[in-house]
C-alpha positions in Angstrom: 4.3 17.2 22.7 6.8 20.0 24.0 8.1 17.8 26.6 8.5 15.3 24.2 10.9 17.5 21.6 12.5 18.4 24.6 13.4 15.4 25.6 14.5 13.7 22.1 16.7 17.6 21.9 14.2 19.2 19.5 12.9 21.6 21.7 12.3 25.2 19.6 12.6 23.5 16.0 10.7 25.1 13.7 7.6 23.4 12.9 6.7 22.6 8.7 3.2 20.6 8.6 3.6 18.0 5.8 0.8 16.2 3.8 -1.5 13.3 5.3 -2.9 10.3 4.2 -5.9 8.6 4.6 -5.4 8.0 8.5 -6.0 9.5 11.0 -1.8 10.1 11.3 0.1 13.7 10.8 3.4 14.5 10.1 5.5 17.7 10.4 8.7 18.5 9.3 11.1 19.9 11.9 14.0 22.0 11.3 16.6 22.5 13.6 19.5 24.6 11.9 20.9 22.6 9.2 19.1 19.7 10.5 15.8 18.2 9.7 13.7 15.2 11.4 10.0 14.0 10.6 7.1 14.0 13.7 4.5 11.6 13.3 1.6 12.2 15.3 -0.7 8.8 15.5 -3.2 9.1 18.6 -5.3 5.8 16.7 -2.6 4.2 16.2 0.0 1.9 17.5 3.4 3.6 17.4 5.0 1.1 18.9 4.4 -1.6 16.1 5.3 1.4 13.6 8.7 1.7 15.5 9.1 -2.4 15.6 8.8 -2.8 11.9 11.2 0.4 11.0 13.6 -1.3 12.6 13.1 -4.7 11.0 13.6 -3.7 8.2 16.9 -1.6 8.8 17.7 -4.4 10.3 17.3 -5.8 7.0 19.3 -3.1 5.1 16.5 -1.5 3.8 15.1 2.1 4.1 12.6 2.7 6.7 13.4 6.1 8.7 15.6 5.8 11.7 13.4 6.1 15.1 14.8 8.8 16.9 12.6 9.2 19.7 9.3 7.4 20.9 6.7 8.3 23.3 2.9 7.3 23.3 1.3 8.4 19.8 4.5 10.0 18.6 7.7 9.6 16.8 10.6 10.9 15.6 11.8 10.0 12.6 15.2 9.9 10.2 13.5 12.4 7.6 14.6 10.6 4.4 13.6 13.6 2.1 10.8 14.2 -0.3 11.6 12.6 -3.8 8.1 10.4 -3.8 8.6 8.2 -6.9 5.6 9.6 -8.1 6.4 12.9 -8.6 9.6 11.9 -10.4 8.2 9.3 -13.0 8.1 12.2 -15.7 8.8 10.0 -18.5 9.0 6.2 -19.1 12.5 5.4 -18.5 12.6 7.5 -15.6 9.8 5.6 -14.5 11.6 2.4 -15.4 14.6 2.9 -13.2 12.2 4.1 -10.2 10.2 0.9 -10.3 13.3 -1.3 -10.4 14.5 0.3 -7.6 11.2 -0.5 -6.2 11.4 -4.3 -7.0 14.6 -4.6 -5.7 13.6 -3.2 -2.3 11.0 -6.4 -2.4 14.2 -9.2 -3.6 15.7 -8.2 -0.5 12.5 -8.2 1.6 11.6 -11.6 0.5 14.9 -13.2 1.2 13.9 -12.9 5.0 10.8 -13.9 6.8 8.3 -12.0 8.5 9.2 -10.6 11.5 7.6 -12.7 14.5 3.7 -11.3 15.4 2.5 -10.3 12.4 -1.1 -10.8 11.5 -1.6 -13.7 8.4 -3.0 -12.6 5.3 -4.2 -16.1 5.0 -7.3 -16.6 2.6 -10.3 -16.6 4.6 -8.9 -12.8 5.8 -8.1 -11.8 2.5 -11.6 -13.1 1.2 -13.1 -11.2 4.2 -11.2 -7.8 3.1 -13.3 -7.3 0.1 -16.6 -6.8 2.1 -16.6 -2.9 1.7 -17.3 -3.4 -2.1 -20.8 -4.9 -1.2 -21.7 -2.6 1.7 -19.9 1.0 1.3 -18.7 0.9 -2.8 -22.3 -1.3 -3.2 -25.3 -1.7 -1.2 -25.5 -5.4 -1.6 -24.5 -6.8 1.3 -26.6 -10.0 0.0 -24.0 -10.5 -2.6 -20.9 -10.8 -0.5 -21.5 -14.3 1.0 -21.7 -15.7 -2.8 -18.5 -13.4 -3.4 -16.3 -14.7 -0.6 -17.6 -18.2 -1.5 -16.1 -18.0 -4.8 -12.7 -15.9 -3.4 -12.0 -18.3 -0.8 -10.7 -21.2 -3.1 -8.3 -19.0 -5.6 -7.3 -17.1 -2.7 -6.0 -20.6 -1.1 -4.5 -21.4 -4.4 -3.0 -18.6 -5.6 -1.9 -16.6 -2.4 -0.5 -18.8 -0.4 2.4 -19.3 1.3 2.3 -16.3 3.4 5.9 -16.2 4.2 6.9 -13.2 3.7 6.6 -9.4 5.2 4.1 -7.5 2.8 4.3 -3.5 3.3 0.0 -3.7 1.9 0.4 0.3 0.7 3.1 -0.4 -1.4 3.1 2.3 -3.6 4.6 5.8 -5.8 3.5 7.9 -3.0 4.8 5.7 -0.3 8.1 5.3 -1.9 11.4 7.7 -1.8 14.4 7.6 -4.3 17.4 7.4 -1.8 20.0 8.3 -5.0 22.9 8.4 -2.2 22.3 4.9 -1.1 22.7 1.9 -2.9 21.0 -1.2 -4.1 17.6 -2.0 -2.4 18.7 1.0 0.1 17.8 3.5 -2.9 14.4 2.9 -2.0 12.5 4.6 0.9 10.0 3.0 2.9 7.5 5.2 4.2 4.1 3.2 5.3 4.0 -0.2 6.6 2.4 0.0 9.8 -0.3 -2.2 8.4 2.3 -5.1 7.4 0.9 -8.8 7.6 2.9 -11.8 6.6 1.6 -12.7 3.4 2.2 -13.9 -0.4 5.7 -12.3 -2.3 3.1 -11.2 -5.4 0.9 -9.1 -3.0 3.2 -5.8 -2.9 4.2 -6.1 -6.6 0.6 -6.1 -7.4 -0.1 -3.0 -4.8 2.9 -1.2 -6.8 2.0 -2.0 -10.3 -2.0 -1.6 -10.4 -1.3 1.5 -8.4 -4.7 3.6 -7.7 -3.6 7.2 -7.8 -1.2 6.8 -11.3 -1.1 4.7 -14.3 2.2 2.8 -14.7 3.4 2.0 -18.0 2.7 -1.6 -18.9 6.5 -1.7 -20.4 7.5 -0.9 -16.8 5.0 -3.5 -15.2 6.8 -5.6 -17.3 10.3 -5.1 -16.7 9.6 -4.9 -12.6 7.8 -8.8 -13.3 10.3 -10.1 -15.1 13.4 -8.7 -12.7 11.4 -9.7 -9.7 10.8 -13.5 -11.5 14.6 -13.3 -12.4 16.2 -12.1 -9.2 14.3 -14.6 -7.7 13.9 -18.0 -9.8 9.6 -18.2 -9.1 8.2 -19.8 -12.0 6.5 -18.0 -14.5 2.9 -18.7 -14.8 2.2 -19.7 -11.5 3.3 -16.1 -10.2 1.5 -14.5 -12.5 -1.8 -15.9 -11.6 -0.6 -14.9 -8.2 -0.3 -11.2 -9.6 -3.8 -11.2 -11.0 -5.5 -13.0 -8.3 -4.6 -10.9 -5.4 -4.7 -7.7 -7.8 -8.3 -8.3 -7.9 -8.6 -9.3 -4.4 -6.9 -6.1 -3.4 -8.7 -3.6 -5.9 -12.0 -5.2 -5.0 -11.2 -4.0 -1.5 -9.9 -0.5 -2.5 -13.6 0.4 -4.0 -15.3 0.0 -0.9 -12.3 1.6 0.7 -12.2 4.7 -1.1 -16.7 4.8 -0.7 -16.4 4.6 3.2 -13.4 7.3 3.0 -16.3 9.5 1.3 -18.8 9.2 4.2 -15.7 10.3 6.7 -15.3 13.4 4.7 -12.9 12.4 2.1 -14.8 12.5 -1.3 -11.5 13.2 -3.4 -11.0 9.5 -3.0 -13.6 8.7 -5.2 -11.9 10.2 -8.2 -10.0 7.8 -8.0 -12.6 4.8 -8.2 -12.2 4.8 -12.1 -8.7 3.7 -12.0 -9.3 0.9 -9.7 -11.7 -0.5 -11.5 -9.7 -0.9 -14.8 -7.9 -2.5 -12.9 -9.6 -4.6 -11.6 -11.0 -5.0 -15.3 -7.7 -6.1 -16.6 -6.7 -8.8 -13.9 -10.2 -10.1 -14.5 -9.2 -10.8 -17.7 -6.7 -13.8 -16.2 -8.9 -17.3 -16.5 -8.1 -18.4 -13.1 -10.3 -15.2 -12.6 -13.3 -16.8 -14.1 -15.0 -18.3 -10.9 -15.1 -14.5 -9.5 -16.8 -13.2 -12.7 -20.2 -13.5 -12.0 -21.1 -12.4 -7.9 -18.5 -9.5 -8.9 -20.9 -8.5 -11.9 -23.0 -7.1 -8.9 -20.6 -4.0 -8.5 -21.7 -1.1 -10.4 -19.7 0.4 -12.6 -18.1 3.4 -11.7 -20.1 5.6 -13.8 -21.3 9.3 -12.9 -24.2 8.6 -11.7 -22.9 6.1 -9.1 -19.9 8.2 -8.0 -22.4 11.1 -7.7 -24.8 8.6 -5.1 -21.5 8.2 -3.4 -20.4 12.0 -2.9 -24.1 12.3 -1.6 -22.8 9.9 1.4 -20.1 12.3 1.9 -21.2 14.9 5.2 -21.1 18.5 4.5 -19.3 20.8 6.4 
């Protein structure tokens, strides 16, 4: 790693660890005079890709940091600052303007496709992404079959074409406000290594049904109808889009957050509440109906189940 400052001219910086995230992926903070760049330290990882995709979407006019230096399971990056939209939501038209600014970074994704390579999100992998609710969130692994039966058909319905770049984390913590730059530029891109070509409603649903805060539904809202007006999809048949996949990607965050316990990351399931209002309210869509009943097998997230979960959780 020293060789590696050296050589990108960072030797001696002074070194600021920064906050993580569910990976296995670190960042620090360097500080060189007046000067300031972000290491990312991914040895499971594939930098590489990381690096690709920044610059796709720069390339697109958009925000990702600026790669500054590479080298196997590290990067330098632009360091774009530290105003997460989540910690400046405060109030709901402060929230309002962030989550335009939000939706307008996805217009301008969507006017492009997918960089070549990318992974499909086609339905039978999206229908195969909600197996951790049966065996981590829920130990019925003899449900799942029925429930990717009954997935598989919406999912080719409602979240298809897969012709655009989805970012899949797509949300207030993964998001800077930019309020020097302009237009879709004013938002920050922070986490996309896990980008798959997939449906224009899947990011808008990762933003809005956001696990770790609750969004105003008058802001939902206004970022639907922008994102329907800046770009002409019709109505109804996005919205089932919304709800579909927002149930699709929820179901999948419960048995995420349940196998982040057992690695030693029981916080996560504080968050297992949220999720599943959300996935409550999507439900509540009728082209939702055929999913009702093999997703009736999930527990509720009461405290009795989230305690069986932290018991999965090793101690130290």
């Amino acid at each position: 790693m020293t060789g590696f400052l050296a050589t990108a001219g960072w030797a001696g910086a002074q070194a600021e660890p920064l906050a993580g995230d569910a990976s296995a992926r670190r960042y620090t903070r360097l500080h060189r005079g007046a000067e300031t760049a972000i290491m990312m330290q991914d040895p499971e990882g594939d930098v590489a890709l990381f690096a690709r995709l920044a610059r796709h979407l720069t390339g697109l006019g958009l925000s990702a940091p600026r790669v500054l230096a590479q080298a196997p399971g590290l990067l330098l990056l632009e360091d774009l600052g530290d105003g997460l939209i989540a910690r400046l939501a405060t109030d709901p038209e402060t929230e309002r303007g962030l989550y335009l600014a939000a939706t307008d970074a996805l217009v301008a994704l969507h006017r492009h496709p997918p960089p070549a390579g990318l992974p499909v999100a086609s339905a039978e992998r999206l229908a195969e992404m909600i197996d951790l609710a049966f065996t981590h969130y829920a130990d019925r692994p003899e449900a799942l079959p029925d429930a990717q039966a009954a997935f598989l058909p919406l999912l080719t319905a409602h979240a298809l074409p897969a012709d655009v770049m989805i970012l899949r984390d797509y949300h207030a913590e993964n998001i800077l406000l930019l309020p020097e730059r302009t237009g879709a530029a004013r938002a920050g891109l922070l986490d996309f290594q896990d980008a798959l070509a997939g449906h224009r409603a899947y990011d808008l649903a990762s933003l809005l049904r956001d696990a770790r805060r609750d969004v105003g539904e008058a802001t939902a809202e206004a970022c639907i109808a922008h994102y329907l007006r800046e770009t002409g999809h019709d109505e109804a048949a996005f919205r089932t889009s919304l709800a579909v996949l927002g149930v699709q990607r929820n179901t999948r965050i419960l048995g995420v957050f349940a196998r982040l316990a057992t690695r030693g990351k029981p916080h996560y399931l504080d968050l297992i509440p949220r999720v599943w209002d959300h996935l409550q309210v999507d439900l509540r869509h009728p082209a939702l109906t055929p999913v009702h009943a093999p997703l009736a097998t999930l527990p509720e997230p009461d405290s009795a189940h989230l305690n069986r979960l932290r018991q999965t959780c090793p101690t130290p």
